[in-house]
C-alpha positions in Angstrom: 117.2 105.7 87.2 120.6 105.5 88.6 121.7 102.0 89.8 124.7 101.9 92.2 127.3 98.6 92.0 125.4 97.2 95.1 121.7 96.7 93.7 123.0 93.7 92.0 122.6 92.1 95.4 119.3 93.3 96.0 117.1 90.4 96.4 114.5 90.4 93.1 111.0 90.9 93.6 108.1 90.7 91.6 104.8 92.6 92.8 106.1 92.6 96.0 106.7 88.7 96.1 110.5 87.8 97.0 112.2 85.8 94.3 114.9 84.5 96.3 113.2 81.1 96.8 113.3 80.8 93.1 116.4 81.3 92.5 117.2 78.9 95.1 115.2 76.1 94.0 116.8 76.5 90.7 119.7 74.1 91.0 117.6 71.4 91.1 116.2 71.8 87.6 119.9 70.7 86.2 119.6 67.6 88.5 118.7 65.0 85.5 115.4 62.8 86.8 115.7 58.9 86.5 115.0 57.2 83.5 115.7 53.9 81.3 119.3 55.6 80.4 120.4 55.9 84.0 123.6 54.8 83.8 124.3 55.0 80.1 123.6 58.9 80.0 126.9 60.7 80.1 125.6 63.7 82.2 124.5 61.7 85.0 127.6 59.2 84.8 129.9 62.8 85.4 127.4 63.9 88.4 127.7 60.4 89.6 131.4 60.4 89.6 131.3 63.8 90.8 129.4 63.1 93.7 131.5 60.1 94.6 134.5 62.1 94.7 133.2 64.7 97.0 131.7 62.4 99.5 134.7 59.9 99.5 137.4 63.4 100.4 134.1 64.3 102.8 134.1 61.4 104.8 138.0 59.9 104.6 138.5 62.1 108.5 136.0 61.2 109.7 134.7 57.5 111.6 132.1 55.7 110.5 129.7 56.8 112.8 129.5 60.1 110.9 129.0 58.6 107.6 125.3 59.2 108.2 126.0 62.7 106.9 127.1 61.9 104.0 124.2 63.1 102.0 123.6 66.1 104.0 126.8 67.2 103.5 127.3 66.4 99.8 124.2 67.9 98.7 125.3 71.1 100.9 128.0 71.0 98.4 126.3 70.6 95.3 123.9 72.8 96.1 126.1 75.8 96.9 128.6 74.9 93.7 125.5 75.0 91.5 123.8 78.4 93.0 127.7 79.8 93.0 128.7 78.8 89.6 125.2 80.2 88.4 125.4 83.0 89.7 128.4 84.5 87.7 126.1 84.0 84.3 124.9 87.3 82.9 121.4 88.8 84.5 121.2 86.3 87.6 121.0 86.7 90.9 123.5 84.6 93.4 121.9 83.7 96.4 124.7 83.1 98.5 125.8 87.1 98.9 122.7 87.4 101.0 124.4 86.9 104.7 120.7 85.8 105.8 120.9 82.5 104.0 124.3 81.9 104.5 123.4 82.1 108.4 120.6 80.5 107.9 123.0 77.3 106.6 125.7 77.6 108.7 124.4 78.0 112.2 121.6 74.6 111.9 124.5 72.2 110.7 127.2 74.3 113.5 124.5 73.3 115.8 123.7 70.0 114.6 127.3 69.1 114.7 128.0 70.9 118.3 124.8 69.1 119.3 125.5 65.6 118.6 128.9 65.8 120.3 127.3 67.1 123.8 125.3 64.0 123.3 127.6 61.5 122.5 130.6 62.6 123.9 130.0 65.2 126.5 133.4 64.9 127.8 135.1 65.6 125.3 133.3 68.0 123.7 133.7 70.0 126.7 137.1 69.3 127.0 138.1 71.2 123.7 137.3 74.5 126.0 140.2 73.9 127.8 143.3 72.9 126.6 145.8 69.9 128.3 148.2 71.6 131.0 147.2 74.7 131.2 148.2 76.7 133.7 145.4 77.1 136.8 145.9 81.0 136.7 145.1 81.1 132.7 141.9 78.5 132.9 139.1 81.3 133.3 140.7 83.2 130.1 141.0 80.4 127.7 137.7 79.4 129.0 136.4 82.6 128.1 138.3 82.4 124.5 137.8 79.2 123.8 133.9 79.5 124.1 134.3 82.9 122.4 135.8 81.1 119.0 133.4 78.2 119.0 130.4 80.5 119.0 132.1 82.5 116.0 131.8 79.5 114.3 129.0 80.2 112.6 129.5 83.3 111.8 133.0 83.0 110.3 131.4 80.3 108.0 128.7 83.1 106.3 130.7 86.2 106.5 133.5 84.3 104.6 131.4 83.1 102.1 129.2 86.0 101.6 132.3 88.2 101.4 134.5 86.4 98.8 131.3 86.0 96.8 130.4 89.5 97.1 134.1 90.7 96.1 134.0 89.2 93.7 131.0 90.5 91.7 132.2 94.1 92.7 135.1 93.7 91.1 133.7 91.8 87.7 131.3 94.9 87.6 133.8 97.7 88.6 136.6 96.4 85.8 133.4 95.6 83.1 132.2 99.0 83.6 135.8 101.0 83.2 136.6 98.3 80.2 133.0 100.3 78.4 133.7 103.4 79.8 137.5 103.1 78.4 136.0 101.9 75.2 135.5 105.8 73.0 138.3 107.2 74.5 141.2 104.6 75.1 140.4 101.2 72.9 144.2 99.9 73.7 143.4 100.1 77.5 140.2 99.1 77.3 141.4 95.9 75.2 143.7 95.0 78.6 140.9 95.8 81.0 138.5 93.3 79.1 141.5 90.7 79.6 141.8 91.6 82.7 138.2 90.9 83.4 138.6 87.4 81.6 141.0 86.2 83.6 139.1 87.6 86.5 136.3 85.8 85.2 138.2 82.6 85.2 139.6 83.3 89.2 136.1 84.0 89.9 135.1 80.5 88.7 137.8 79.1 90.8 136.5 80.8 93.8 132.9 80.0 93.1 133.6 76.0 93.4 136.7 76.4 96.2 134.0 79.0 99.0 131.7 75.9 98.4 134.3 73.3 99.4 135.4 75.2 102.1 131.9 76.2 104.0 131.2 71.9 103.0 134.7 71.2 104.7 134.5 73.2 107.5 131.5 71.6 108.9 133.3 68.5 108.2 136.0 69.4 110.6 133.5 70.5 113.2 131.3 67.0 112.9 135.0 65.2 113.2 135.9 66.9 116.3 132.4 65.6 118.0 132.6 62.1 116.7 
């Protein structure tokens, strides 16, 4: 059976039963339960701490009317950091290269956020269509532009985070697979490739934790600008 560098994005199945939901629910079996050792136990003291630092840079734009999103927003984060940085083991399967769920994030919360300005705010909100001073003759076409960009949103938000996810599996597999392939007939090069693919590894890592923080960040940005 030949396998091309794309089926490792295939959602898994088993007799016919998506696994996706599986693998999303996941995350939440590293989440340690409440006990008598709450606060001594040195896991949950670094996911507290951890936590607390991503809600405090979270919320620090925005006013305290928005604080109410704190725990959406945080557990957005941990929950794509977790599925991310599990998804770069060996054998798994990274829900976040699927472009489905990523919409399937992005546009509610886009919504929510655009939502709850039109409420509060309507004014304003609509104001950010059309810049201060702008020329009469221009105001249909920055109309038309600005509308065009804040309905992108979305969309920017899971194609950026399914893409850079995405790369970057394609190129662990396409540099893992030349490092074998190498392997018989070139050992020195295929000793640099496997370097290579370590320090690619440890980028990867990087990018994992920074595509989470940005998606969490960005829908910071659009909550601020309708508070």
């Amino acid at each position: 059976m030949n396998l091309s560098f794309f089926d490792q994005f295939t959602s898994p199945s088993l007799l016919g039963i998506p696994l996706i939901m599986i693998a999303m629910l996941s995350p939440t079996l590293l989440i340690p339960s409440p006990n008598n050792r709450w606060i001594n136990n040195r896991l949950s003291t670094i996911q507290a701490w951890l936590m607390h630092l991503i809600t405090k840079q979270l919320m620090i734009p925005l006013n305290k009317n928005s604080h109410k999103w704190a725990l959406t927003l945080t557990s957005l984060m941990m929950f794509l950091l977790t599925i991310n940085l599990l998804g770069l083991l060996p054998y798994t399967f990274t829900p976040t290269t699927q472009l489905s769920m990523n919409m399937a994030l992005a546009f509610p919360l886009w919504l929510a956020t655009l939502l709850t300005g039109l409420r509060n705010q309507p004014s304003i909100s609509l104001g950010h269509l059309l810049p201060e001073g702008t020329p009469t003759p221009l105001i249909p076409a920055l109309i038309m532009i600005e509308t065009t960009s804040l309905l992108i949103r979305p969309l920017a938000l899971g194609v950026r985070l399914t893409a850079n996810l995405t790369a970057g599996h394609l190129l662990i597999q396409l540099i893992s697979t030349a490092a074998i392939t190498l392997l018989p007939i070139m050992p020195a090069i295929s000793l640099l490739t496997t370097s290579i693919l370590l320090l690619l590894t440890l980028l990867e890592v990087a990018v994992a934790m920074i595509q989470a923080y940005v998606f969490v960040l960005l829908l910071s940005l659009y909550l601020q600008e309708n508070t």
